[in-house]
PLY file of the C-alpha trace (Angstrom):
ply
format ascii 1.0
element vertex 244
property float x
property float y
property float z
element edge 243
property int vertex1
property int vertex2
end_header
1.62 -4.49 10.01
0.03 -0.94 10.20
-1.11 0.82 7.42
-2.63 4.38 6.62
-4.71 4.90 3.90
-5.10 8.65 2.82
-8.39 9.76 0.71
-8.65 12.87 -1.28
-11.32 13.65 -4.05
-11.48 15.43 -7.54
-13.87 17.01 -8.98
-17.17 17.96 -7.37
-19.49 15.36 -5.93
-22.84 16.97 -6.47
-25.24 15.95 -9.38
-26.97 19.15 -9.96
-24.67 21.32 -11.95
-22.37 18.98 -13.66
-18.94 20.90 -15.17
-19.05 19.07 -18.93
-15.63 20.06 -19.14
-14.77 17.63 -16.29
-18.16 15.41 -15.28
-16.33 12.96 -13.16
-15.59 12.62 -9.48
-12.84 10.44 -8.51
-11.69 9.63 -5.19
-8.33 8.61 -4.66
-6.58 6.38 -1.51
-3.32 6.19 -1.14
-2.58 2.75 1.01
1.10 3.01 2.46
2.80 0.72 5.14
3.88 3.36 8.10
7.42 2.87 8.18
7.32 3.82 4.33
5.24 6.46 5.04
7.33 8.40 7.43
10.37 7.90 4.71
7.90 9.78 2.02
6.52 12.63 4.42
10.01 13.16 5.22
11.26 13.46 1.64
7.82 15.73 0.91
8.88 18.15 3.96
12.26 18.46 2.91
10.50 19.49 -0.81
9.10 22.38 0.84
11.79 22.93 2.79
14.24 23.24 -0.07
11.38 25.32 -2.07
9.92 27.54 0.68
12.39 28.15 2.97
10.34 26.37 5.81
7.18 28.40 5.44
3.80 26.44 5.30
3.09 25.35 2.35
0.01 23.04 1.56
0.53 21.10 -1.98
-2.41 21.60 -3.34
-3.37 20.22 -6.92
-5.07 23.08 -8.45
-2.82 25.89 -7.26
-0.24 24.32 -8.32
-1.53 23.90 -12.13
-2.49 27.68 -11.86
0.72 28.61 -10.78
-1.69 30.11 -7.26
-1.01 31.32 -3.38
2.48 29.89 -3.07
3.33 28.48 -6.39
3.58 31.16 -8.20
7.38 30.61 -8.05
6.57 28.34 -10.72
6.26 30.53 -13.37
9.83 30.39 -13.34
10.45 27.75 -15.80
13.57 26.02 -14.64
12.22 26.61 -11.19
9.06 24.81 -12.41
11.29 22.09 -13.80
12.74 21.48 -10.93
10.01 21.34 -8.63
8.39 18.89 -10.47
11.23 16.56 -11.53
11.34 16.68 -7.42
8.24 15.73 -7.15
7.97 13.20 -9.56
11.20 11.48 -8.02
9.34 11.11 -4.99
6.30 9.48 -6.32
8.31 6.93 -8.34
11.09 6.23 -5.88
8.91 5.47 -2.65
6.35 2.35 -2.06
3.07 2.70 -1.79
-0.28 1.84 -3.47
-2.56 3.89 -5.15
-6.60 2.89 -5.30
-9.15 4.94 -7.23
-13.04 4.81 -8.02
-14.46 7.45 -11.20
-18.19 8.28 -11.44
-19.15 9.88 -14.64
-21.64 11.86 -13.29
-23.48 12.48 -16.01
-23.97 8.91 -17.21
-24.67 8.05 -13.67
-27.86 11.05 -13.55
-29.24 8.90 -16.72
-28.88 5.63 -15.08
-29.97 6.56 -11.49
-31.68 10.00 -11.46
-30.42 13.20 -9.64
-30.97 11.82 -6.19
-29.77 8.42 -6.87
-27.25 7.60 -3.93
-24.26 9.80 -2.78
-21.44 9.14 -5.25
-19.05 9.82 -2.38
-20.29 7.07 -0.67
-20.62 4.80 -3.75
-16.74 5.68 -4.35
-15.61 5.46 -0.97
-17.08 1.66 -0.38
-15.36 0.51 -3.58
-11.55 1.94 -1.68
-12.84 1.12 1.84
-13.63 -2.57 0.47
-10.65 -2.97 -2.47
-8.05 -1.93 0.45
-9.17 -4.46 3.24
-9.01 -7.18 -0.15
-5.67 -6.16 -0.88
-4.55 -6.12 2.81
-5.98 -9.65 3.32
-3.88 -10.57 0.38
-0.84 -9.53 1.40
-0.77 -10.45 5.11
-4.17 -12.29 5.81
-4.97 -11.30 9.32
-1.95 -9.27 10.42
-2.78 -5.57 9.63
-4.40 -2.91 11.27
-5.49 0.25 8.87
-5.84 3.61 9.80
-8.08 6.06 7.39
-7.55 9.82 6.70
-9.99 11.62 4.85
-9.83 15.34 4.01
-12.81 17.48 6.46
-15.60 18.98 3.73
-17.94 20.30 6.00
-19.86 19.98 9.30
-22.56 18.55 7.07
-20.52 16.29 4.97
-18.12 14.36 7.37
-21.52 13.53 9.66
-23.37 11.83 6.82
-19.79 10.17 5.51
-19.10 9.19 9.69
-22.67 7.29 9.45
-22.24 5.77 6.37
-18.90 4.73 7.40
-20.30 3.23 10.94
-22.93 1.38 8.81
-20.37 -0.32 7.04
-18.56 -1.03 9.97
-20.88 -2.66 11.73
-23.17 -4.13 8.24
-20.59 -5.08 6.31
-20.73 -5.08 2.61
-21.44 -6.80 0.05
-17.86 -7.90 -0.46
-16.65 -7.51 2.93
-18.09 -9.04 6.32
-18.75 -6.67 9.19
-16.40 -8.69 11.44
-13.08 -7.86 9.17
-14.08 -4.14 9.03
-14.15 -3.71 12.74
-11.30 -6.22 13.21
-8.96 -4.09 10.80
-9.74 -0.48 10.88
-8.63 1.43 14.28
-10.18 4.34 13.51
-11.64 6.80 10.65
-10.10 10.77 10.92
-11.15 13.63 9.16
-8.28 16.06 8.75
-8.45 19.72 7.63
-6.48 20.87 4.59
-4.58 23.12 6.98
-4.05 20.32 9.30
-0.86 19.88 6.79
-0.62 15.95 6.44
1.60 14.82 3.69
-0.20 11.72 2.87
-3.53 13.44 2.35
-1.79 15.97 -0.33
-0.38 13.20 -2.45
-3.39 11.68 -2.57
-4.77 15.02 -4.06
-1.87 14.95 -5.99
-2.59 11.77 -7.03
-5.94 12.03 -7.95
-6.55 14.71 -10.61
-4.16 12.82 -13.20
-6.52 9.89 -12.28
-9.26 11.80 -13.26
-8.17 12.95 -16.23
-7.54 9.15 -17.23
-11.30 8.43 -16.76
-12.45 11.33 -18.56
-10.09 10.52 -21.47
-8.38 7.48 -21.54
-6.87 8.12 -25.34
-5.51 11.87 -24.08
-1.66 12.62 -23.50
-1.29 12.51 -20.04
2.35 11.79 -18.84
1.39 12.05 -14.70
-1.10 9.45 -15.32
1.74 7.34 -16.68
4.03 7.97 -13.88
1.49 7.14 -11.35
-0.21 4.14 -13.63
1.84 1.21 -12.19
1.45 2.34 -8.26
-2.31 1.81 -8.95
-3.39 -1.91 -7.53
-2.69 -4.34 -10.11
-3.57 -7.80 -10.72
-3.15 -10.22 -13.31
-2.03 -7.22 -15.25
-5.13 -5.23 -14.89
-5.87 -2.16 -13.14
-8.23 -3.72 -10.40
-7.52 -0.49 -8.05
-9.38 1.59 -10.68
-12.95 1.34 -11.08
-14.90 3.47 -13.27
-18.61 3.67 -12.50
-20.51 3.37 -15.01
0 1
1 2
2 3
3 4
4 5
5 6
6 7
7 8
8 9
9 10
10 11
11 12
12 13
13 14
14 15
15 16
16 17
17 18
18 19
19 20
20 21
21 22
22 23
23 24
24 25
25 26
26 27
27 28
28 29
29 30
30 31
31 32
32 33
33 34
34 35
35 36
36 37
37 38
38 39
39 40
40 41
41 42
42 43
43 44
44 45
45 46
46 47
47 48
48 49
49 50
50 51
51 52
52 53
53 54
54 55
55 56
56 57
57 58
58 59
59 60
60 61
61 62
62 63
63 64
64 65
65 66
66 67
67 68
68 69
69 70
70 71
71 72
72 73
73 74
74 75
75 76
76 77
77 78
78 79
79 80
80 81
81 82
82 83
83 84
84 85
85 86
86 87
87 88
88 89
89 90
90 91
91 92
92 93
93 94
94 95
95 96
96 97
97 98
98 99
99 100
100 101
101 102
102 103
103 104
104 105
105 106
106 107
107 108
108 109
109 110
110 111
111 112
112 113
113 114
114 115
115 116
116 117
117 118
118 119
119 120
120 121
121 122
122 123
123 124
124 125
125 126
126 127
127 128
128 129
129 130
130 131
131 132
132 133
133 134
134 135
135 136
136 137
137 138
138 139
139 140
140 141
141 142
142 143
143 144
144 145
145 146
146 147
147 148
148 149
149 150
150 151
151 152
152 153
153 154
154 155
155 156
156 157
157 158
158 159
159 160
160 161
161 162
162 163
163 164
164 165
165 166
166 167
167 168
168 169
169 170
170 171
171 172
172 173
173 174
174 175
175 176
176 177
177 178
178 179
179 180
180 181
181 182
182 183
183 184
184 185
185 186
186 187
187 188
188 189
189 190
190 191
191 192
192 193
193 194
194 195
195 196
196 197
197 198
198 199
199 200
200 201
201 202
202 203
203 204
204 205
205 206
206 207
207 208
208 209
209 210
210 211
211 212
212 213
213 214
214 215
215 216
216 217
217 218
218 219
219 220
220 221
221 222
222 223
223 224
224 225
225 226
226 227
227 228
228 229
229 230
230 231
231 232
232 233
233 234
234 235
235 236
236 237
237 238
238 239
239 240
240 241
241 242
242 243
């Protein structure tokens, strides 16, 4: 079986200026088989299609909350409405599975100090690691996985391409060297331009996500719709982690 597993971030990674309006950063991976995942790009493409006319359009989280660039067709309310019932349909109708790690970054700084270790890093393990479990799981040796990640910077994707290879080659603490460089084909870094589907639900997916960690007790009705395509087992949410 081939899978692709898309990762997309909220919130800011740095530990310098944390936001305390929103002092988490979540990544988010969205693990789907690739026959299902050409049925949900196609249904995302004929979204924009329907909406855009067949211009460009990159779904972006935050323009689309701030009604920004594109979307500001939604400030037509029963546009709006319909857009996101849309949307909606296609994140509850199609299979996939969602798996997140949350670092409150500011009890993190207290724990660990400002230059304590990447929280990128620390978040992408946790999906890296939780996906090959999950994988094993479901078809012990009979997968390959394929990993998109959204391009940050020249800077960026070099240190995230060595601390990937380190993995790869170390293992973890979890995971044996041998399965990662049985299982994963290869590691891409995508620009947002680039216009991949799966990479803009994960975004998609992930602010809600965040929200959850910041506040579990707060209204949040995307969270619900997306809370039972996170990893479960035994009835808990073992695709979430929240650090610390």
């Amino acid at each position: 079986m081939e899978y692709n597993l898309f990762i997309d971030e909220s919130g800011d990674h740095g530990l310098v200026n944390i936001n305390e309006s929103f002092p988490v950063f979540l990544l988010c991976g969205l693990l789907i088989e690739s026959n299902n995942y050409k049925k949900i790009r196609g249904e995302v493409n004929e979204l924009k299609t329907r909406f855009w006319e067949g211009k460009k359009v990159i779904l972006h989280s935050r323009d689309i909350r701030k009604c920004e660039k594109e979307f500001v067709i939604l400030f037509d309310e029963a546009k709006k409405k319909d857009f996101y019932d849309s949307l909606n349909s296609i994140f509850i109708s199609n299979k996939y599975t969602l798996i997140a790690s949350g670092i409150n970054k500011t009890n993190y700084v207290l724990k660990h100090g400002r230059l304590g270790n990447d929280v990128y890093e620390i978040a992408l393990s946790f999906i890296i690691e939780k996906t090959l479990q999950i994988l094993k799981e479901w078809h012990d040796d009979q997968f390959e996985l394929k990993i998109f990640i959204e391009k940050r910077g020249r800077k960026e994707d070099q240190q995230l391409s060595e601390h990937f290879q380190k993995i790869k080659h170390r293992g973890s603490a979890l995971i044996e060297p041998l399965i990662f460089s049985k299982h994963i084909k290869n590691i891409s870094f995508k620009f947002k331009k680039e216009d991949i589907n799966g990479l803009q639900l994960a975004d998609l997916a992930a602010y809600p996500i965040a929200r959850y960690v910041i506040d579990t007790a707060r209204a949040n009705p995307a969270f619900e719709i997306l809370k039972d395509k996170i990893y479960h087992k035994e009835g808990n949410l073992n695709g979430l982690i929240i650090y610390p």
